[in-house]
C-alpha positions as CSV (number, residue, x, y, z in Angstrom):
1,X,15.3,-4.9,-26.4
2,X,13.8,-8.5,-26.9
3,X,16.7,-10.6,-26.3
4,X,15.5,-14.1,-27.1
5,X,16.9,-14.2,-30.5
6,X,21.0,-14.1,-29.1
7,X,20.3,-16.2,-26.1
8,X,20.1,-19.6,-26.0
9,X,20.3,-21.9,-22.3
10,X,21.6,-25.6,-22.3
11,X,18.9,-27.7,-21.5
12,X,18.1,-29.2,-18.8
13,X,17.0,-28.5,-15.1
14,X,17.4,-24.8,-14.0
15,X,17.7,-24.1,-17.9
16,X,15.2,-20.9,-17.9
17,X,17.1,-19.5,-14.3
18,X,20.1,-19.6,-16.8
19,X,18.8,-18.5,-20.2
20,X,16.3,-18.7,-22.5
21,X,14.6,-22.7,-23.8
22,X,13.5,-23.0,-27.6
23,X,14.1,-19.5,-28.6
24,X,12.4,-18.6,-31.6
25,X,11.6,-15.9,-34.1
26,X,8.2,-18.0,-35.2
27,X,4.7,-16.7,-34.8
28,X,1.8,-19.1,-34.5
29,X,0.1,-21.5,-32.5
30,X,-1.8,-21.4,-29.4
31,X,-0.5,-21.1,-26.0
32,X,-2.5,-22.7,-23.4
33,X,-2.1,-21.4,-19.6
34,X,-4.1,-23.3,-16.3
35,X,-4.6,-22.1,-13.2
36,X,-6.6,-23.2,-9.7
37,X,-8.8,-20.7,-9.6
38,X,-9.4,-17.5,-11.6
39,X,-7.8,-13.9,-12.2
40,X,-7.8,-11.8,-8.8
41,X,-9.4,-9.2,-11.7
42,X,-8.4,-8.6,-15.6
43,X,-9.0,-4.9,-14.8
44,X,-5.6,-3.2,-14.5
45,X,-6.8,-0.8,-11.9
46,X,-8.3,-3.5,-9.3
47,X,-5.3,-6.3,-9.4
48,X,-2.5,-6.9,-6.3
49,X,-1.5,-10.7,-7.6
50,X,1.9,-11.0,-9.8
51,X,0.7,-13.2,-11.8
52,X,-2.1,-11.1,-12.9
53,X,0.2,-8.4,-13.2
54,X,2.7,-10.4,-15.1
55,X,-0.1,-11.8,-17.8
56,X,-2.2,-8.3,-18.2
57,X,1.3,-6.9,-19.8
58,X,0.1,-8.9,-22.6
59,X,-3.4,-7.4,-23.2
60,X,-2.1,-3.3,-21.7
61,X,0.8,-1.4,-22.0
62,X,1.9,0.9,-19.1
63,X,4.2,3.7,-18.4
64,X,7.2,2.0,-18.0
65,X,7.8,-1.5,-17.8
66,X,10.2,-4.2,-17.6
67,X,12.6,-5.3,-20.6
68,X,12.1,-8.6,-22.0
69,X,14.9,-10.5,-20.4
70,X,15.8,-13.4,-18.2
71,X,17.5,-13.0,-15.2
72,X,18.3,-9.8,-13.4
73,X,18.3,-8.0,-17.1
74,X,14.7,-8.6,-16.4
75,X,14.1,-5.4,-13.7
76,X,15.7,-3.0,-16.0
77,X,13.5,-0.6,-16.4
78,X,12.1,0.5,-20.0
79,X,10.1,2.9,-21.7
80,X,6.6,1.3,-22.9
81,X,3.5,3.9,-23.6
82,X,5.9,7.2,-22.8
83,X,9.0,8.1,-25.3
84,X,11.7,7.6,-22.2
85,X,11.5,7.3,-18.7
86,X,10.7,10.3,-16.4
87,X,12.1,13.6,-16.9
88,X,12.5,14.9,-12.6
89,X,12.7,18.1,-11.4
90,X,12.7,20.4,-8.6
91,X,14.3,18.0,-5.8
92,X,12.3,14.9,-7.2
93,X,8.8,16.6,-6.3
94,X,7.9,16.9,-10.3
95,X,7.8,14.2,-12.8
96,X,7.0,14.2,-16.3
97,X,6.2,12.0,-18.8
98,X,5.5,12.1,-22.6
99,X,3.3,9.7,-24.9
100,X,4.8,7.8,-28.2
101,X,2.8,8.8,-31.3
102,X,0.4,6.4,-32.9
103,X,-0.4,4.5,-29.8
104,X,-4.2,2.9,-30.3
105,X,-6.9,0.8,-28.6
106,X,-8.2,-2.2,-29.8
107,X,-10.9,-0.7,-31.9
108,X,-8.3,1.9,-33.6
109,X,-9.2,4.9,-31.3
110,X,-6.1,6.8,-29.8
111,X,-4.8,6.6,-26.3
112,X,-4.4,10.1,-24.7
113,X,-2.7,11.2,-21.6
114,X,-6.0,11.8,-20.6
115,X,-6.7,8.4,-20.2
116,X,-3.6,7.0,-18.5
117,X,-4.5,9.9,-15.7
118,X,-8.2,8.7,-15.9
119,X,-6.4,5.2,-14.8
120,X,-4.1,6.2,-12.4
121,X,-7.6,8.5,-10.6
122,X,-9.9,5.5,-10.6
123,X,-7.4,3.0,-9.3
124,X,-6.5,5.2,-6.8
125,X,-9.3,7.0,-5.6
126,X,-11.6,5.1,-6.4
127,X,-11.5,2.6,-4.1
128,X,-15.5,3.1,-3.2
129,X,-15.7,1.0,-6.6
130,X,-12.4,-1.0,-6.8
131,X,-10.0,-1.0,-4.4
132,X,-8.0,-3.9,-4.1
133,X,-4.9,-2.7,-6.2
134,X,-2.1,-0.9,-4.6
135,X,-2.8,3.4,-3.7
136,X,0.8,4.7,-4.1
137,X,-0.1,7.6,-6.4
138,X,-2.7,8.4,-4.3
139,X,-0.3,8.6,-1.1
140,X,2.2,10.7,-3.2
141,X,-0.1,13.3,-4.9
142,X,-1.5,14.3,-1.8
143,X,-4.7,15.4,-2.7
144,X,-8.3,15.3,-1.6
145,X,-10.0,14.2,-4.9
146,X,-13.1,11.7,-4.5
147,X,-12.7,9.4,-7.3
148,X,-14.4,9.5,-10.4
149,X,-17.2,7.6,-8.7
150,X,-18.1,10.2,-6.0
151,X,-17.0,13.2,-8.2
152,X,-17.5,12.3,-12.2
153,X,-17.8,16.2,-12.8
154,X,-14.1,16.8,-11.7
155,X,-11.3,15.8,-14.0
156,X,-9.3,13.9,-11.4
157,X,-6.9,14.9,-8.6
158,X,-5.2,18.0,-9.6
159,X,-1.9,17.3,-8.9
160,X,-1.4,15.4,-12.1
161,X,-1.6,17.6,-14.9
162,X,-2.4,16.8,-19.1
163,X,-1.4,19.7,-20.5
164,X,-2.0,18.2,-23.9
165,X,-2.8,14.7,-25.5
166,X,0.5,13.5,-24.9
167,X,1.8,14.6,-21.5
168,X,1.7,13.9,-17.9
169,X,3.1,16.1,-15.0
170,X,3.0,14.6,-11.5
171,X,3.4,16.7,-8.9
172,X,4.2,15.1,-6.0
173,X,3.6,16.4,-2.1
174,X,6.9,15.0,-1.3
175,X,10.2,14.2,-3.0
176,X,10.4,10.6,-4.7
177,X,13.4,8.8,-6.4
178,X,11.3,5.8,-7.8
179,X,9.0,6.8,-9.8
180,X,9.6,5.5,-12.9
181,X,9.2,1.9,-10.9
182,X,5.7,3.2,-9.6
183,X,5.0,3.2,-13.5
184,X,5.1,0.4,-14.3
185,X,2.0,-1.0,-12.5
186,X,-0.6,-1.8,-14.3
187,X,-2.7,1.4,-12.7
188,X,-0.8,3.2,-15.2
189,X,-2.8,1.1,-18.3
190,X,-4.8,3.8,-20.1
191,X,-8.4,3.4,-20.2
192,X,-10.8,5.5,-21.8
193,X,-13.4,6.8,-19.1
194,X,-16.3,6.0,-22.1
195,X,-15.7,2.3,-22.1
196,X,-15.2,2.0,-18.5
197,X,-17.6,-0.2,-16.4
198,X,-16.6,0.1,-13.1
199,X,-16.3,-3.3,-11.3
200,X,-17.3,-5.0,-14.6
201,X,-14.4,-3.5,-16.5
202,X,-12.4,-6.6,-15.0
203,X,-14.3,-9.1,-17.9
204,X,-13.3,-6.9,-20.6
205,X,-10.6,-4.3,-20.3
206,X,-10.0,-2.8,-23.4
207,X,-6.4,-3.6,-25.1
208,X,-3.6,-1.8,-25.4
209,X,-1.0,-4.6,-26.0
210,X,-0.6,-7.1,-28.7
211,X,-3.7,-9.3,-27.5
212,X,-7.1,-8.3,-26.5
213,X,-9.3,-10.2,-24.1
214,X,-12.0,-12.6,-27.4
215,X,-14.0,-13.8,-24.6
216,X,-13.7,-14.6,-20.8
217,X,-15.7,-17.0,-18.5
218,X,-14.6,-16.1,-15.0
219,X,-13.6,-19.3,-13.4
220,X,-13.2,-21.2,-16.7
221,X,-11.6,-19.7,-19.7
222,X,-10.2,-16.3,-20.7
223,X,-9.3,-16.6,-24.8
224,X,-6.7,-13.7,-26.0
225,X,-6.1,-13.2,-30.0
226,X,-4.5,-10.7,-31.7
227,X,-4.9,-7.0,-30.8
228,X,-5.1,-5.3,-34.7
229,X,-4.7,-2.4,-33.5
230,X,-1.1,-3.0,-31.6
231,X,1.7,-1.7,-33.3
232,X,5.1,-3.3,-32.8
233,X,6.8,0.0,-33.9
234,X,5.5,1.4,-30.5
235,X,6.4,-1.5,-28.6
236,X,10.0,-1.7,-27.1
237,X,9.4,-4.9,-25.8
238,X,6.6,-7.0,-26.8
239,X,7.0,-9.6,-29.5
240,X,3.6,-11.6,-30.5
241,X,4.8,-15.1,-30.1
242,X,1.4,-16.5,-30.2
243,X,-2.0,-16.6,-32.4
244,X,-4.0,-17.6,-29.3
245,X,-3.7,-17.3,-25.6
246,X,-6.0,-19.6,-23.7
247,X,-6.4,-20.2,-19.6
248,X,-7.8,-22.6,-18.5
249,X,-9.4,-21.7,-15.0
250,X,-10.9,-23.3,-12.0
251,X,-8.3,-26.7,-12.1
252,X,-8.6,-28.7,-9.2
253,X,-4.3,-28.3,-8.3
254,X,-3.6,-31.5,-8.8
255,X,-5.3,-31.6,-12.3
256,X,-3.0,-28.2,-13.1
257,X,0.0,-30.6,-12.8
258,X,-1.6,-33.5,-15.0
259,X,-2.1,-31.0,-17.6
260,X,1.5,-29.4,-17.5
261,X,3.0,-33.3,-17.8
262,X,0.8,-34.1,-20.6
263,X,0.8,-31.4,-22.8
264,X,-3.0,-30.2,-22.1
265,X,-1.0,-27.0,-21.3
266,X,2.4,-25.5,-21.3
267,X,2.6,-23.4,-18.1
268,X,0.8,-22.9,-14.5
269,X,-0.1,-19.4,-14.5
270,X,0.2,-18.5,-11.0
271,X,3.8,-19.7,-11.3
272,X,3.8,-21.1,-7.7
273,X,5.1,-24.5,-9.0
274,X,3.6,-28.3,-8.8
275,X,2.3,-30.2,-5.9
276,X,4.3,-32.1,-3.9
277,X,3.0,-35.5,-5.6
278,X,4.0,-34.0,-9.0
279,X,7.3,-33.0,-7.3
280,X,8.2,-35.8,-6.2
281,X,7.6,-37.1,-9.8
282,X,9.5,-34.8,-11.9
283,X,12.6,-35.1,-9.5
284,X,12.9,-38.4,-9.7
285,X,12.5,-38.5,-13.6
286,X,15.4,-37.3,-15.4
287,X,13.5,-36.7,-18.7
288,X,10.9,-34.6,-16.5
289,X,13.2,-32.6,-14.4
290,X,15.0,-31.4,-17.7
291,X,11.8,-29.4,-18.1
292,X,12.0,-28.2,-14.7
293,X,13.4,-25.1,-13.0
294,X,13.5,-24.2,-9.2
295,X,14.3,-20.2,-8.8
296,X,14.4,-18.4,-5.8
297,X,10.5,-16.4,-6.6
298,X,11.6,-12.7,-4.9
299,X,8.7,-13.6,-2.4
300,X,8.6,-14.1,1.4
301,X,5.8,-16.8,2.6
302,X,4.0,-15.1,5.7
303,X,1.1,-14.6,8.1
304,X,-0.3,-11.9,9.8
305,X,-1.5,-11.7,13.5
306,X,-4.4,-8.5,13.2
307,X,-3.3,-6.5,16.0
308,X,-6.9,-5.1,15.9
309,X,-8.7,-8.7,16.7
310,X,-8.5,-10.7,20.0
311,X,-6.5,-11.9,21.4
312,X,-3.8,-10.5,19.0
313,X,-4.2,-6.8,20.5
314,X,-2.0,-8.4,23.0
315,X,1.4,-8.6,21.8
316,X,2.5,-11.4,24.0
317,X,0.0,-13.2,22.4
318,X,1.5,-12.2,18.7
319,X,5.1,-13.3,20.2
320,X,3.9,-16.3,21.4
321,X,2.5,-17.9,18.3
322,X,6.0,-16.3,16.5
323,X,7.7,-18.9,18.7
324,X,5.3,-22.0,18.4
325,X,4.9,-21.8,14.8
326,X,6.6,-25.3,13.4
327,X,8.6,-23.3,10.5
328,X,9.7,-26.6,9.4
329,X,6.6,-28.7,9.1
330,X,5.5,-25.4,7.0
331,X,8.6,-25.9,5.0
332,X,7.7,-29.6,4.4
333,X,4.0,-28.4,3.2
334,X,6.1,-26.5,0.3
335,X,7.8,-29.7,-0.4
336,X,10.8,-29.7,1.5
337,X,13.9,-27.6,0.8
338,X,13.0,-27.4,-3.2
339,X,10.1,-25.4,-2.0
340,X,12.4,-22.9,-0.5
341,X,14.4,-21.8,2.4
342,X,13.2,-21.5,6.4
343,X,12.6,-17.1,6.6
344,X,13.4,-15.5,9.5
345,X,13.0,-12.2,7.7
346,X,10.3,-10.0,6.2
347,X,12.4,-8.8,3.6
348,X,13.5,-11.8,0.9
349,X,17.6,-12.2,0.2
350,X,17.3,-10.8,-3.0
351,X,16.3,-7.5,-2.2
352,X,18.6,-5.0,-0.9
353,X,18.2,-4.1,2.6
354,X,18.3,-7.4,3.5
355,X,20.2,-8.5,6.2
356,X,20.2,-11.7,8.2
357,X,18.6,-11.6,11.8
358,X,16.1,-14.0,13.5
359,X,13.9,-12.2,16.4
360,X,12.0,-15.3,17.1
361,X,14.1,-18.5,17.0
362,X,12.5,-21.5,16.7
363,X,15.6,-24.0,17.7
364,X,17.7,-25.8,15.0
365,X,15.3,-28.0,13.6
366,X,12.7,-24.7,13.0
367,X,10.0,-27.0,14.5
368,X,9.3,-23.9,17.7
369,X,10.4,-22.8,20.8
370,X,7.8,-23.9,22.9
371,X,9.4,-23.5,26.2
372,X,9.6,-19.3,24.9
373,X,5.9,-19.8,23.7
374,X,4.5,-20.2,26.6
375,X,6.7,-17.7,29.1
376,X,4.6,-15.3,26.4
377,X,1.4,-16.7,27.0
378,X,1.5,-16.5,31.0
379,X,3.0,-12.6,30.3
380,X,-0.1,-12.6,27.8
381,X,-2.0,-13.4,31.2
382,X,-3.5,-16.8,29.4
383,X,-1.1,-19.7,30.2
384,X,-3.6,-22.4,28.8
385,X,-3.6,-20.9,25.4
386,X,-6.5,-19.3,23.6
387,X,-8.8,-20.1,20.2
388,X,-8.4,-18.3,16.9
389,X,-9.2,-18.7,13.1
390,X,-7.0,-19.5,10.2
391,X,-8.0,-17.9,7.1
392,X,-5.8,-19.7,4.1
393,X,-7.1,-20.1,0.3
394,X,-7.7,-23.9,0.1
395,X,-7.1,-23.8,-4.0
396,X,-3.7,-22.6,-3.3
397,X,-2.7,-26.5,-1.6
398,X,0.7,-25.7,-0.3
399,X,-0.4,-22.7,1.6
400,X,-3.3,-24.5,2.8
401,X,-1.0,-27.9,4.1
402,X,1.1,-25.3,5.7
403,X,-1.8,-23.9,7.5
404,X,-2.9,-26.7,8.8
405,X,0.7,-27.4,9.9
406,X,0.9,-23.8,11.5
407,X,-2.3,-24.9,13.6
408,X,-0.9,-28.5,14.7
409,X,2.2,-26.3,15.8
410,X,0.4,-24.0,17.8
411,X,-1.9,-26.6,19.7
412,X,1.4,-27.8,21.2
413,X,1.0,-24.6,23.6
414,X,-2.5,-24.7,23.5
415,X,-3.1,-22.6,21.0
416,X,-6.3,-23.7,19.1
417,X,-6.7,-22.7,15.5
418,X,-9.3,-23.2,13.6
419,X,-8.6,-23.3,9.6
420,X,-10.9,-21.8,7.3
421,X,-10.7,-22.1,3.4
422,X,-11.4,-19.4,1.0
423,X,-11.1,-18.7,-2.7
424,X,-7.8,-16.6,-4.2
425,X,-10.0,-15.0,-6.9
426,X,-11.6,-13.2,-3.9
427,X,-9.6,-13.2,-1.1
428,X,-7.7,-9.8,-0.9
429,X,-11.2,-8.3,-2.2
430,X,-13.7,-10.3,0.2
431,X,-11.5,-12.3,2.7
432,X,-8.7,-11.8,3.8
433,X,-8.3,-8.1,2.9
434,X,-11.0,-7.0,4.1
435,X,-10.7,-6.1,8.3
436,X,-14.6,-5.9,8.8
437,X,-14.9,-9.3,7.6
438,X,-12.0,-10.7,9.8
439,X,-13.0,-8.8,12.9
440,X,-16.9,-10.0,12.3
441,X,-15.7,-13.8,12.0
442,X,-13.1,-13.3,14.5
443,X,-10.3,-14.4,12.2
444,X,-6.5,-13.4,13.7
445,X,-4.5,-15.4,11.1
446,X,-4.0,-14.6,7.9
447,X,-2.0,-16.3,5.1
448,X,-0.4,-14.8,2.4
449,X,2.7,-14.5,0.3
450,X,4.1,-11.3,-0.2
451,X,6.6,-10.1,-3.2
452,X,7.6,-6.6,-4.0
453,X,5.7,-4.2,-6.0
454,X,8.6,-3.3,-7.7
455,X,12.0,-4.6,-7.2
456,X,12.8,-2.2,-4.1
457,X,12.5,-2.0,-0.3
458,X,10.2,0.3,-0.7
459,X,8.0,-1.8,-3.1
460,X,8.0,-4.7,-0.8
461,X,7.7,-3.1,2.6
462,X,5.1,0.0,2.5
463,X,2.0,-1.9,1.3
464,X,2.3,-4.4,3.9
465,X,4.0,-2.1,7.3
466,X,2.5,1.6,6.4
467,X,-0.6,2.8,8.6
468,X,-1.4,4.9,5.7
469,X,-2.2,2.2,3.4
470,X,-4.7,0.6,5.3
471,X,-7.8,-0.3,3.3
472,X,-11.5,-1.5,4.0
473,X,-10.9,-3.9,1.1
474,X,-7.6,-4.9,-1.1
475,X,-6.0,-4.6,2.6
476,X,-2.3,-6.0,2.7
477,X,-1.3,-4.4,5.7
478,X,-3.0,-7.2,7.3
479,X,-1.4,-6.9,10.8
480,X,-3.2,-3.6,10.7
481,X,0.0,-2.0,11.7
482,X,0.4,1.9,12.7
483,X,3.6,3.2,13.8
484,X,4.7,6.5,13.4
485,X,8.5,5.7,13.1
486,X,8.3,3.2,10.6
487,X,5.8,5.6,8.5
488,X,8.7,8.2,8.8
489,X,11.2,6.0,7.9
490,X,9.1,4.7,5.0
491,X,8.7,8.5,4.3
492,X,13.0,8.9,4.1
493,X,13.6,5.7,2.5
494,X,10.8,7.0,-0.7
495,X,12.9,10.6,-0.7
496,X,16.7,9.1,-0.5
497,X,18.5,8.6,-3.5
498,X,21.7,6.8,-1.6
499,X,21.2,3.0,-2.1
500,X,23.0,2.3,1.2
501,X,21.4,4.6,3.1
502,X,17.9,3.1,1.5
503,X,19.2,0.0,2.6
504,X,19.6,0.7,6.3
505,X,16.1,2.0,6.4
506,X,14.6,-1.3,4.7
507,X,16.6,-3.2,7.2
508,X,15.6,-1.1,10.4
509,X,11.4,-1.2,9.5
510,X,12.0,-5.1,9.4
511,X,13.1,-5.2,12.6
512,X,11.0,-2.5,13.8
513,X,8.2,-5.0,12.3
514,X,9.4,-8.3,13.8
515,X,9.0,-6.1,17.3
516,X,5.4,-5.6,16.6
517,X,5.3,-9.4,16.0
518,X,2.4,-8.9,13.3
519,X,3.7,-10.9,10.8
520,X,5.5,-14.2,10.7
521,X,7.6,-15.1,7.8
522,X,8.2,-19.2,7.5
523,X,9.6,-19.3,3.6
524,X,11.9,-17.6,1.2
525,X,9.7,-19.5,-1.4
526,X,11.6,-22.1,-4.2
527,X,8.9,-22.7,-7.2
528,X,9.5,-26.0,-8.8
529,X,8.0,-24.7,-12.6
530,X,7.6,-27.3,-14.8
531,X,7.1,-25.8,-18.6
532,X,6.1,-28.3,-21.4
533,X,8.3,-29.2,-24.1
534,X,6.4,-27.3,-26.7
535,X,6.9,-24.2,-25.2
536,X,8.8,-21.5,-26.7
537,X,10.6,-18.5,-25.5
538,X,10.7,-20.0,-21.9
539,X,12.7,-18.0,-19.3
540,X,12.6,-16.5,-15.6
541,X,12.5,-12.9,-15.1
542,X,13.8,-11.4,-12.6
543,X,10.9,-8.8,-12.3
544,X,8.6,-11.6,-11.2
545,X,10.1,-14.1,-9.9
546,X,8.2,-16.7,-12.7
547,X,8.4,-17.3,-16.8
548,X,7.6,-13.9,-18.5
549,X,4.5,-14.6,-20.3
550,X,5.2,-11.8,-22.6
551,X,8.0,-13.8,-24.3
552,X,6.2,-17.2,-24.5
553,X,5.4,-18.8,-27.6
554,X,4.1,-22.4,-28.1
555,X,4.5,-25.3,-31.2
């Protein structure tokens, strides 16, 4: 249910964490978006960032998906491409799902079950071609299919079935509760294995939703109109709000902020919130921080120590950066406490399983434990500290400021860290996520900020913890992280259907995982947002943590 039309928020600062600005029933206008660099990828099998994930609901539909609300209403889970949400059976192992009628591509053909399985094989298996979205269904069906790359005669892995045009069976290796939240990633998008590209699907994925991708210049513009094809009838959720979508890619960061406060566009697309300059600004204006809202995002801000790369195969080493890193001067980088709250966690408060503990302390002010630090390094057998890389994404400012931070912090104990800047567009695919590259150029740090998949211990956690879901690229288990009892305890946690015994487990693999010291969490991330006067339909959902693009509108 759309509920923009019954709630209405005062205005004023925090006004989209409590409601919904300028509701309206109006269609029209153009709704301009800006952004630092460009998409991670348009293609719905090949994606990881949630802003990506959160903007392609506008051009695909998926299995399931989130309803249109603000707020908590905004994880409830809803029915989008199949008639309800999955029909389980036997224990959990079997899961099936059924099509709506009259469901139609851009250019009028229909979409099949056939092609949402096509999808689900591709982004999944065929990693040899994509490969930096997320590999549940891959992990779950339990099969030894190729990938349509490697094996186009075979008609994908066999444990998901298409009886007819309008039905999908999963049958799963193991028991699991969530899969209806498994469906509604965007690997669940239909697309039809004649129009598919490979790794140039991404500049042109073919629409499902009510907009369709009119042109796209990576780095500079994507343009959406009107999908003709889309039928609201078939859509539980989406309302078209605008005639145009553009975004406006490649900003410098500070030039994102000058166009959001003068009306050159309405939102910041990544949803990671203004610089502090512009912060500092908007706070101190009251006319400017009525337009403003500062929500807790559902992310944790980390690093990750590779435990593959020297001298982080050590885990003294590991521990003893846990302990010099100045938490607080990484804090500042966000812009203080608007920019969130010092982490001493994996797991962010609003997730269940999360329970306060703090392995590593860093003293009261959070600036390090130096003294701790180094009683590591001479166990590490390197008392005078050792040299190490940074790898940050430099168009992303905050993170990069706090990198450099993190590296001031760790010379105090003679740690010296060398930061490197990279692109976002690239970095999970290229970068970052890629282990060859970071052992070849000797990288050992790696920033990152890490939200759940889908709003569950088990969304947040496995990617990031499970040996299984290492990757050559797309890797987000970037602590390269193998341990047998937290993959078994991942394994319980996916099968239980008690919430409080699901919690325990979250809770006991983040502390299994701040053991391992592999990754370092400084931030329970604030965003300050700052959306435009003229835009319409502005809220924050609680399914991502930033305004639901699905709902805007513009005057």
């Amino acid at each position: 249910m759309v509920t923009t039309r019954s709630t209405n928020a005062d205005e004023g600062f925090d006004a989209a964490v409590r409601g919904v600005v300028q509701p309206t029933d109006a269609t029209g206008g153009t709704l301009r978006l800006t952004r630092t660099d460009d998409f991670d990828s348009l293609d719905p099998g090949n994606t990881y960032y949630a802003y990506t994930w959160n903007f392609l609901r506008l051009i695909g539909r998926t299995l399931v998906t989130f309803d249109t609300a603000p707020g908590k209403a905004g994880q409830r889970l809803v029915p989008d491409l199949a008639e309800s949400l999955g029909e389980s059976s036997e224990g959990g192992r079997v899961w099936t799902y059924r099509l709506r009628e009259g469901l139609r591509y851009e250019d009028g053909s229909p979409v099949t079950s056939g092609d949402v399985k096509y999808a689900i094989a591709r982004s999944n298996y065929g990693t040899d071609v994509l490969g930096a979205g997320p590999t549940y269904f891959r992990h779950l069906l339990g099969t030894e299919y190729g990938g349509p790359w490697r094996e186009p005669d075979v008609d994908g892995p066999v444990t998901l079935e298409t009886p007819d045009e309008r039905t999908l069976i999963f049958r799963l290796k193991e028991p699991f509760a969530g899969l209806d939240l498994l469906a509604t990633m965007p690997s669940t998008t239909p697309v039809p294995r004649r129009l598919d590209t490979g790794a140039g699907y991404r500049l042109k994925p073919v629409a499902t939703g009510p907009y369709r991708v009119a042109s796209y210049t990576r780095g500079e513009l994507a343009v959406l109109e009107p999908n003709p094809h889309w039928d609201p009838a078939t859509d539980p959720v989406r309302v078209r709000r605008a005639q145009r979508i553009e975004v406006h890619l490649g900003k410098d960061p500070h030039d994102v902020d000058r166009m959001l406060l003068s009306g050159e566009a309405h939102v910041d697309l990544a949803g990671f919130g203004v610089q502090p300059a512009a912060q500092e600004r908007i706070l101190a204006d009251p006319a400017l921080r009525a337009n403003a809202d500062n929500p807790l995002t559902g992310f944790t801000w980390i690093y990750c120590l590779s435990s593959r790369i020297a001298p982080f195969d050590n885990v003294h080493c590991r521990r003893a950066v846990q302990f010099a890193t100045d938490k607080a001067a990484m804090q500042e980088a966000y812009g203080g406490p608007v920019g969130g709250d010092i982490a001493t966690t994996i797991l962010p408060p609003t997730l269940d399983g999360h329970q306060p503990f703090d392995r590593y302390p860093v003293g009261p002010d959070g600036s390090g434990d130096l003294d701790a630090a180094r009683a590591e390094l001479k166990a590490a057998g390197m008392p005078d500290g050792f040299r190490t890389k940074i790898a940050a994404r430099k168009d992303r400012l905050k993170e990069y400021r706090a990198a450099e931070a993190l590296a001031a912090g760790l010379a105090r104990v003679g740690i010296e860290a060398e930061v490197l800047d990279f692109p976002s567009g690239d970095y999970f695919d290229r970068y970052g996520g890629c282990p060859e590259y970071l052992r070849e150029h000797g990288i050992g740090i790696i920033m990152f900020g890490w939200g759940a998949d889908f709003p569950d211990g088990y969304g947040f956690l496995q990617q990031i913890v499970d040996g299984r879901a290492i990757k050559e690229r797309g890797n987000q288990n970037m602590g390269e992280l193998d341990d047998p009892e937290i993959n078994a305890l991942l394994d319980e946690g996916a099968q239980c259907g008690d919430p409080a015994r699901r919690a325990e487990i979250w809770h006991r693999i983040d502390q299994l995982t701040m053991d391992h010291a592999v990754i370092v969490p400084y931030l329970y991330p604030r965003s300050l947002l700052y959306r435009h006067p003229d835009a319409r339909n502005v809220y924050v959902t609680g399914s991502f943590g930033m305004y639901d693009y699905v709902a805007l509108g513009a005057e």
